[in-house]
VEXDOTI-950791 format. One record per residue (C-alpha): residue number from 1; residue in three letters; y, z, x. Coordinates in nm, 2 decimals. Example, Ala and Ser with C-alpha at 12.3 -4.5 7.8 and 13.67 -1.06 7.14 Angstrom:
// VEXDOTI-950791
{nr=1 | rest=ALA | c2=-0.45 | c3=0.78 | c1=1.23}
{nr=2 | rest=SER | c2=-0.11 | c3=0.71 | c1=1.37}
This chain:
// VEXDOTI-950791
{nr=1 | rest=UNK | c2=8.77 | c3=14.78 | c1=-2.46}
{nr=2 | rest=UNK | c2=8.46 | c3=15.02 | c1=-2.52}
{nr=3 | rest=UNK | c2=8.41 | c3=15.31 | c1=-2.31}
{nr=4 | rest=UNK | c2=8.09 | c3=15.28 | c1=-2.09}
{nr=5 | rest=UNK | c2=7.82 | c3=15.52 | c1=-2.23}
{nr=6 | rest=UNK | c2=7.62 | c3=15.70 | c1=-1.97}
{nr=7 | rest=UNK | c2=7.26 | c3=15.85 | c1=-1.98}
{nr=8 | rest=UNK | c2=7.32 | c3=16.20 | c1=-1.85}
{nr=9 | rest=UNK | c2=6.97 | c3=16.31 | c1=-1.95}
{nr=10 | rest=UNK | c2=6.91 | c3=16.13 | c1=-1.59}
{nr=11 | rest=UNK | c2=7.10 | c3=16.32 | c1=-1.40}
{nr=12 | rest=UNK | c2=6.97 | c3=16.62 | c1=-1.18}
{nr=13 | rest=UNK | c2=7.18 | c3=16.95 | c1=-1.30}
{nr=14 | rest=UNK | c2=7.04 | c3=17.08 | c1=-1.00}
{nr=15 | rest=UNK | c2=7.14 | c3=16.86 | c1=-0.75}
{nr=16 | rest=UNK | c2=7.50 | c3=16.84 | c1=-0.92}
{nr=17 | rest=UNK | c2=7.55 | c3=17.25 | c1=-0.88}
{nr=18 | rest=UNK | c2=7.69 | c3=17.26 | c1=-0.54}
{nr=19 | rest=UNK | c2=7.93 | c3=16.96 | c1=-0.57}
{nr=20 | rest=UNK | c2=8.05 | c3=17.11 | c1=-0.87}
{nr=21 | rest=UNK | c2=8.10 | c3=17.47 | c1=-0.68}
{nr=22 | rest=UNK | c2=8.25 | c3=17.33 | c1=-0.42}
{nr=23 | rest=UNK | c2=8.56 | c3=17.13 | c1=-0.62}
{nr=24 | rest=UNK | c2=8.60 | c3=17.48 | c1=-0.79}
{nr=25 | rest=UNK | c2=8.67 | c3=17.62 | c1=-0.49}
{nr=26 | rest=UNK | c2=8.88 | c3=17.33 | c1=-0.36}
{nr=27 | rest=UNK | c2=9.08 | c3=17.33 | c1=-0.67}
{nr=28 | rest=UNK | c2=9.16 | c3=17.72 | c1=-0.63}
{nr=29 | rest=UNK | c2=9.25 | c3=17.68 | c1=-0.32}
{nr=30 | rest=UNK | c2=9.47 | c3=17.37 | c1=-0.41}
{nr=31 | rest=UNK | c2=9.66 | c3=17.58 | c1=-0.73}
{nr=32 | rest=UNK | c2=9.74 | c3=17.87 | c1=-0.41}
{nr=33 | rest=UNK | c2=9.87 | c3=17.64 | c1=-0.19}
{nr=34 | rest=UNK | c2=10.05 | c3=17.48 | c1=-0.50}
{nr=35 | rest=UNK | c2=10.24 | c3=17.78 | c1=-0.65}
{nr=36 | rest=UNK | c2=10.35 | c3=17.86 | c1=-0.33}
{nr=37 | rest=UNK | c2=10.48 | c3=17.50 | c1=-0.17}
{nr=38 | rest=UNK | c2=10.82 | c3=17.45 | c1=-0.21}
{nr=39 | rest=UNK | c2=10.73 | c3=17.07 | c1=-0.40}
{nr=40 | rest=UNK | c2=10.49 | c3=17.28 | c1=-0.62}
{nr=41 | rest=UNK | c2=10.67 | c3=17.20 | c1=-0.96}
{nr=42 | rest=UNK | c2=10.72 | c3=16.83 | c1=-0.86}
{nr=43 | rest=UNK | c2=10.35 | c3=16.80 | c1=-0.78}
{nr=44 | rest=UNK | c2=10.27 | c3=16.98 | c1=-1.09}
{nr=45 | rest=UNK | c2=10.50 | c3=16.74 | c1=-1.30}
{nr=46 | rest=UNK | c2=10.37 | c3=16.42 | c1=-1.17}
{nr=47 | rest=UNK | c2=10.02 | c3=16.54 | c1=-1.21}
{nr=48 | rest=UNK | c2=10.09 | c3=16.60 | c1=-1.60}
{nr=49 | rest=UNK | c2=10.23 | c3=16.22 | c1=-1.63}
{nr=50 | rest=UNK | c2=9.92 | c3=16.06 | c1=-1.42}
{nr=51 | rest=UNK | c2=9.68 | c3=16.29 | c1=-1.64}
{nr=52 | rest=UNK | c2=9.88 | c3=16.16 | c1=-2.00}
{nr=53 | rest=UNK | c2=9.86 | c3=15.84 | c1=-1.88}
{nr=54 | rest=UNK | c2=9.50 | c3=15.80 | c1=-1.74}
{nr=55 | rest=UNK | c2=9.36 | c3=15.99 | c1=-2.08}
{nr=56 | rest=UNK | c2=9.47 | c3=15.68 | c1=-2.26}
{nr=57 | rest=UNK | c2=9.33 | c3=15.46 | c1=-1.97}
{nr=58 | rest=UNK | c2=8.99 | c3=15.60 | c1=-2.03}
{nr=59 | rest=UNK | c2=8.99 | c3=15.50 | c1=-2.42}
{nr=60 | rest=UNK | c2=9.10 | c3=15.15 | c1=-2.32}
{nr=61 | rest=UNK | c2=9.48 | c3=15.20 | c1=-2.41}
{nr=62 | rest=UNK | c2=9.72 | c3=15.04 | c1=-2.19}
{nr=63 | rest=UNK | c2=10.03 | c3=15.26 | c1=-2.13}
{nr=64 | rest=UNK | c2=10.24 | c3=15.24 | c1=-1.84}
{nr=65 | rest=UNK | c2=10.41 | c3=15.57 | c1=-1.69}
{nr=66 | rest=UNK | c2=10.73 | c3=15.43 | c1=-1.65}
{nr=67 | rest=UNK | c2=10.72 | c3=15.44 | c1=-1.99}
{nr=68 | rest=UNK | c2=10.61 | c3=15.68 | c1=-2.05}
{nr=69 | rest=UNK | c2=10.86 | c3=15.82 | c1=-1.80}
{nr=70 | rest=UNK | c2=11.13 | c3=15.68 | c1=-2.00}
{nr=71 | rest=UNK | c2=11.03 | c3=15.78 | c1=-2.30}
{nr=72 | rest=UNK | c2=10.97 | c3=16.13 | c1=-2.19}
{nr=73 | rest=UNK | c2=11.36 | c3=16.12 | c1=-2.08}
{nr=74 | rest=UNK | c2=11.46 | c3=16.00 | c1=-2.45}
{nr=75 | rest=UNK | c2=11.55 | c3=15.66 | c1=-2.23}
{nr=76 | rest=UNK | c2=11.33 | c3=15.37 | c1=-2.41}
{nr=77 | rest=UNK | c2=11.44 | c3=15.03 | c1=-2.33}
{nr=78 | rest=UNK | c2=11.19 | c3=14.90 | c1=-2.58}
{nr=79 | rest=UNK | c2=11.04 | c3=15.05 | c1=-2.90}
{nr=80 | rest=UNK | c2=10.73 | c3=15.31 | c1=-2.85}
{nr=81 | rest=UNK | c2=10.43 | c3=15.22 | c1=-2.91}
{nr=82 | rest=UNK | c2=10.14 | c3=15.42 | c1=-3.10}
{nr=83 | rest=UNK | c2=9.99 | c3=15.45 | c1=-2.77}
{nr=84 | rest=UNK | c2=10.30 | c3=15.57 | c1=-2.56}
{nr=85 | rest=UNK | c2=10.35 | c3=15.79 | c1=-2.86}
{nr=86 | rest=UNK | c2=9.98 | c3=15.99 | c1=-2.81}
{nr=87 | rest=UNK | c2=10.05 | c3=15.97 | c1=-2.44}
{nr=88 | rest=UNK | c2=10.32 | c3=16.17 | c1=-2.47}
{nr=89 | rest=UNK | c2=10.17 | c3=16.45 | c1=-2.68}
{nr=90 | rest=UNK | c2=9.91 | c3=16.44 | c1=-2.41}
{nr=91 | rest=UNK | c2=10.21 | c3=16.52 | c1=-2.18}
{nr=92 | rest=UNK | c2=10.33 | c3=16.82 | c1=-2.37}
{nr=93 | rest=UNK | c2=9.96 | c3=16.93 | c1=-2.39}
{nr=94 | rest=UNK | c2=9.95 | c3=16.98 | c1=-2.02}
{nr=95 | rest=UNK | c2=10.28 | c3=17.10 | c1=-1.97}
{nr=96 | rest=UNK | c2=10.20 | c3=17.39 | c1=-2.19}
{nr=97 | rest=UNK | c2=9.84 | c3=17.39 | c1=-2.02}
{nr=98 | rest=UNK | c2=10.02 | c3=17.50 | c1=-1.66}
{nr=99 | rest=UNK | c2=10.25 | c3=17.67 | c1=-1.78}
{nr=100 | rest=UNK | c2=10.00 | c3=17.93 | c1=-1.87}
{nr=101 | rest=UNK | c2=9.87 | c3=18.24 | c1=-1.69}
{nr=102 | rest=UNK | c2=9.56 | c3=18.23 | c1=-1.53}
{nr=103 | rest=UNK | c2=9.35 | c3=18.44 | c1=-1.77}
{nr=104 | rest=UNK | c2=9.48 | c3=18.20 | c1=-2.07}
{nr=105 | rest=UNK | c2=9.20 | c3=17.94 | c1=-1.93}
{nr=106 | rest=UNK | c2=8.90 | c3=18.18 | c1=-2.10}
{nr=107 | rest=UNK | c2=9.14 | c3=18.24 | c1=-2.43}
{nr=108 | rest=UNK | c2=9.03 | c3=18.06 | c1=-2.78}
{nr=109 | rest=UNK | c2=9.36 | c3=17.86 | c1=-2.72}
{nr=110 | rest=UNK | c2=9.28 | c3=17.71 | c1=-2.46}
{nr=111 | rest=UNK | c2=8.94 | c3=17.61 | c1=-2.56}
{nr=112 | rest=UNK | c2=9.10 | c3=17.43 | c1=-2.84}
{nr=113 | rest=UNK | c2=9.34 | c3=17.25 | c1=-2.67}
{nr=114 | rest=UNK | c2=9.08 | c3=17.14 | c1=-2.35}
{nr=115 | rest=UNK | c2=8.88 | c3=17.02 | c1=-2.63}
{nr=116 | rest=UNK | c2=9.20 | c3=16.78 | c1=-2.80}
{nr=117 | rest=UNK | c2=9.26 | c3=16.65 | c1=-2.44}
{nr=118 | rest=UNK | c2=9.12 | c3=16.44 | c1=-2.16}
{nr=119 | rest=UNK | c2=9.21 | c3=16.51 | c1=-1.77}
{nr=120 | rest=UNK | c2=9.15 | c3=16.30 | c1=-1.44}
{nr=121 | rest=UNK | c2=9.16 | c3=16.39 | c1=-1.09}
{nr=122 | rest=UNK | c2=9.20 | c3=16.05 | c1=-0.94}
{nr=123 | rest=UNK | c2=9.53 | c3=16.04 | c1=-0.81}
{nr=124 | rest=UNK | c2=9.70 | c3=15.89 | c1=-0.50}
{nr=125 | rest=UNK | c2=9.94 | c3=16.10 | c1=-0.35}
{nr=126 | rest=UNK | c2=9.96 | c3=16.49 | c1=-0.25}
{nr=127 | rest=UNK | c2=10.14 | c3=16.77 | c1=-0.16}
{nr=128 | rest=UNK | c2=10.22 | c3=16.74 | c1=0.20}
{nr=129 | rest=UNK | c2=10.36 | c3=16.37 | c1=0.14}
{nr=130 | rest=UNK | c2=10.59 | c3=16.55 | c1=-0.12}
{nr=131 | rest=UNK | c2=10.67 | c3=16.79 | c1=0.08}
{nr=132 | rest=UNK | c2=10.73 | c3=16.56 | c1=0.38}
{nr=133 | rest=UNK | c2=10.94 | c3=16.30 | c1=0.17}
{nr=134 | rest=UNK | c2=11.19 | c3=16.60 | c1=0.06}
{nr=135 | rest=UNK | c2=11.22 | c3=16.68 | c1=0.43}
{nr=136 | rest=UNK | c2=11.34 | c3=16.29 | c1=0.49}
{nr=137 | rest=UNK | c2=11.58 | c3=16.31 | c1=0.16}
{nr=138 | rest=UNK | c2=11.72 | c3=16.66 | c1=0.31}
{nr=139 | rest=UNK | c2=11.80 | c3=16.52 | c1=0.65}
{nr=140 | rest=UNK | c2=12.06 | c3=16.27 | c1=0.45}
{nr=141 | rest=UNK | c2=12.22 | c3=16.55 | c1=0.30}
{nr=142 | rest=UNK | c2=12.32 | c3=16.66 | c1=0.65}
{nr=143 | rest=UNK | c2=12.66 | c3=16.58 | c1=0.70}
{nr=144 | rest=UNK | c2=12.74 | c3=16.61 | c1=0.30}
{nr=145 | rest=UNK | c2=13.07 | c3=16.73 | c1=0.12}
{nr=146 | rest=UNK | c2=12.99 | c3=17.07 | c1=-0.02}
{nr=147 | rest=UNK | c2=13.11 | c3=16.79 | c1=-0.39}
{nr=148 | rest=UNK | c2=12.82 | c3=16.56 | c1=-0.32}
{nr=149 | rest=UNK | c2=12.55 | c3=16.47 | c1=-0.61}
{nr=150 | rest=UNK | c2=12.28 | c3=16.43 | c1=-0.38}
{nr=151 | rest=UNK | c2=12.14 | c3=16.73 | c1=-0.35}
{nr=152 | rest=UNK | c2=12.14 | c3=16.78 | c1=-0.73}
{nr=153 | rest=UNK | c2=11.96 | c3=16.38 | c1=-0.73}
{nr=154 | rest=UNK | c2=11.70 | c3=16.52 | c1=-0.45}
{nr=155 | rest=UNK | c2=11.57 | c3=16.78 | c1=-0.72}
{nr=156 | rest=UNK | c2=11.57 | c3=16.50 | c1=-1.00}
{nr=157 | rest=UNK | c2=11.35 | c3=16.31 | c1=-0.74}
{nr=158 | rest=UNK | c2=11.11 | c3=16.49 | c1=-0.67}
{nr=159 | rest=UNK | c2=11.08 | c3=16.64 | c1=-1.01}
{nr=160 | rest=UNK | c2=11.00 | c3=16.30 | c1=-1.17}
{nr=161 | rest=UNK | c2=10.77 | c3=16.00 | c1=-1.07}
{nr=162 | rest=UNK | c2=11.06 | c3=15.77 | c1=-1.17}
{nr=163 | rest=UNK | c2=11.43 | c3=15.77 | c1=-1.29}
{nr=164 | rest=UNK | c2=11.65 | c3=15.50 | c1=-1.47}
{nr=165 | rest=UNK | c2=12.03 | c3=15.53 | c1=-1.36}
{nr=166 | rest=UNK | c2=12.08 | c3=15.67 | c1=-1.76}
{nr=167 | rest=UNK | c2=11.83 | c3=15.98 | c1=-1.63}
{nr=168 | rest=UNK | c2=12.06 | c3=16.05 | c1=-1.32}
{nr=169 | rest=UNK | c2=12.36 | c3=16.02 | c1=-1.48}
{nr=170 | rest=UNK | c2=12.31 | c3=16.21 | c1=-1.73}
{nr=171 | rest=UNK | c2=12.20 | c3=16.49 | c1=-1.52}
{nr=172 | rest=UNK | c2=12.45 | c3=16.44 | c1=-1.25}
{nr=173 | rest=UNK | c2=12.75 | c3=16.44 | c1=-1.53}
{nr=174 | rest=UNK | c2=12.85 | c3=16.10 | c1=-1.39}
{nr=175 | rest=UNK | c2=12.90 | c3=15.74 | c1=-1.46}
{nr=176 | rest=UNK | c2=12.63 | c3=15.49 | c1=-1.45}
{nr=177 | rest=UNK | c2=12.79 | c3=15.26 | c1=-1.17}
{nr=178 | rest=UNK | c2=12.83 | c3=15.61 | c1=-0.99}
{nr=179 | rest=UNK | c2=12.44 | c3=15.69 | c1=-1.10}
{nr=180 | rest=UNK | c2=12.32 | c3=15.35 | c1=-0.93}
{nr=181 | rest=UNK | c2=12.56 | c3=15.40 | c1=-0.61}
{nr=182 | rest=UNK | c2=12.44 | c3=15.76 | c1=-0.52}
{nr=183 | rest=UNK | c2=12.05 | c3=15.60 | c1=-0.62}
{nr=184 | rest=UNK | c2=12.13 | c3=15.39 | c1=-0.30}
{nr=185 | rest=UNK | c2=12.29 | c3=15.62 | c1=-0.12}
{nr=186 | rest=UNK | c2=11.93 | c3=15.85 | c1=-0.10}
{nr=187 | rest=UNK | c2=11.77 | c3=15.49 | c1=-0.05}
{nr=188 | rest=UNK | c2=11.49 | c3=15.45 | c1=-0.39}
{nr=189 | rest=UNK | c2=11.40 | c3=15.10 | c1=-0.43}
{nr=190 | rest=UNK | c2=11.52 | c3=14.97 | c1=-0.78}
{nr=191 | rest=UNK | c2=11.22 | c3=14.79 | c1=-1.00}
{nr=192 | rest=UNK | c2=11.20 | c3=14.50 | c1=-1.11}
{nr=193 | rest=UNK | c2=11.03 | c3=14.27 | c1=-1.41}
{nr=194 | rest=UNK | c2=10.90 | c3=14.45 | c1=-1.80}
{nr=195 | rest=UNK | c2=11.29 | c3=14.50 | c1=-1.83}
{nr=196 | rest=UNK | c2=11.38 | c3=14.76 | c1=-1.59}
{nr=197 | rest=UNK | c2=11.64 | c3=14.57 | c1=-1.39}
{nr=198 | rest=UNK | c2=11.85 | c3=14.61 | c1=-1.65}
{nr=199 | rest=UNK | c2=11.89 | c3=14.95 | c1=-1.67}
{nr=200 | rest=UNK | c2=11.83 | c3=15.03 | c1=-1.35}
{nr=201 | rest=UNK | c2=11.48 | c3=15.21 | c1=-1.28}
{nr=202 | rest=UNK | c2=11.37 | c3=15.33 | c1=-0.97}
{nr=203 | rest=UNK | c2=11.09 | c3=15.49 | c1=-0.81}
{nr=204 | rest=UNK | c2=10.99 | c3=15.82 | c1=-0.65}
{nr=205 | rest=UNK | c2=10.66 | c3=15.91 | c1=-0.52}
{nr=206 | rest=UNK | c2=10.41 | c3=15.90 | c1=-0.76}
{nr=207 | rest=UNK | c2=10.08 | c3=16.00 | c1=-0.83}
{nr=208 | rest=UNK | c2=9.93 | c3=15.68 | c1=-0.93}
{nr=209 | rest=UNK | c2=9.70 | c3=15.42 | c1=-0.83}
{nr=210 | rest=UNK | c2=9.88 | c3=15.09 | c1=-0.68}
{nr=211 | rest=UNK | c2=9.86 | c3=14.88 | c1=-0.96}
{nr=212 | rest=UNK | c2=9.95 | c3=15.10 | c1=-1.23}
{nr=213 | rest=UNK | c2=10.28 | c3=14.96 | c1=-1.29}
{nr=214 | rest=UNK | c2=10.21 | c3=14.59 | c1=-1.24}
């Protein structure tokens, strides 16, 4: 696939200089709100796969984020391809790129890396139905042994866009059969087909168009 060229010598830089003022101030306003929501570092995270995964969209590379998910998570069920491989440098790019303080955005650094890297804004979910799906998953640890895994699954959750039962048990210190039982128990939807019954993958909310994973 060949990326589509476009003529930008017919474009008005004129007419484009309010738009572009006022996403700039949309997008402060979204990093505020951001670093203070309680989901901020979930959004954040999800953001950073959609963005690795979409860069290789837009060169006509097909790689799918719950493989990249997987492969993020050391948890492969197939062997990576070149693609998956750049997609997950891209990854660590903007992991490092938000981890950074807000005056590292004028630095030589950053410069460099912005200029190694491609970013997209067209995702499909935001904070408030992050926030408002960890107030649902809260409400079924009411009631909980003080022992349960839950809450410790709950933060997996909304840190990742998806989790394999080999993800949660490794970070829950328990079994697999456990891993898939407390998966239930907080009520994900196991996936199916490209070999993730298997092992068990489920999904969270994610920041993706509907038919990235098909």
């Amino acid at each position: 696939m060949k990326a589509m060229p476009y003529d930008v010598t017919e474009i008005s830089m004129t007419a484009l200089v309010r738009p572009a003022f006022d996403a700039g101030i949309a997008l402060t306003r979204l990093d505020e709100r951001i670093a203070r929501s309680t989901v901020g570092s979930g959004f954040l995270e999800r953001q950073n796969f959609g963005d690795a995964y979409a860069s290789l969209w837009i060169d006509g590379e097909l790689v799918h984020l719950e493989d990249l998910v997987l492969h993020d998570a050391f948890r492969d069920t197939r062997s990576p391809t070149h693609e998956l491989t750049i997609a997950r440098d891209v990854l660590r790019t903007r992991r490092r790129i938000s981890g950074q303080l807000p005056d590292w955005a004028l630095s030589p650094e950053s410069i460099l890396i912005l200029r190694q890297t491609s970013e997209i804004a067209s995702l499909g979910i935001d904070e408030a139905s992050l926030t408002l799906a960890k107030t649902m998953m809260n409400q079924k640890l009411q009631g909980r042994r003080t022992s349960s895994k839950l809450p410790e699954l709950v933060e997996l959750v909304m840190a990742r866009p998806l989790v394999s039962a080999g993800m949660v048990a490794k970070t829950l210190d328990v079994t697999p059969q456990a891993a898939r039982r407390i998966v239930l128990e907080l009520g994900l939807h196991e996936m199916k087909g490209r070999g993730f019954g298997r092992g068990g993958c489920y999904r969270t909310l994610m920041l993706t168009p509907k038919n990235a994973c098909t």
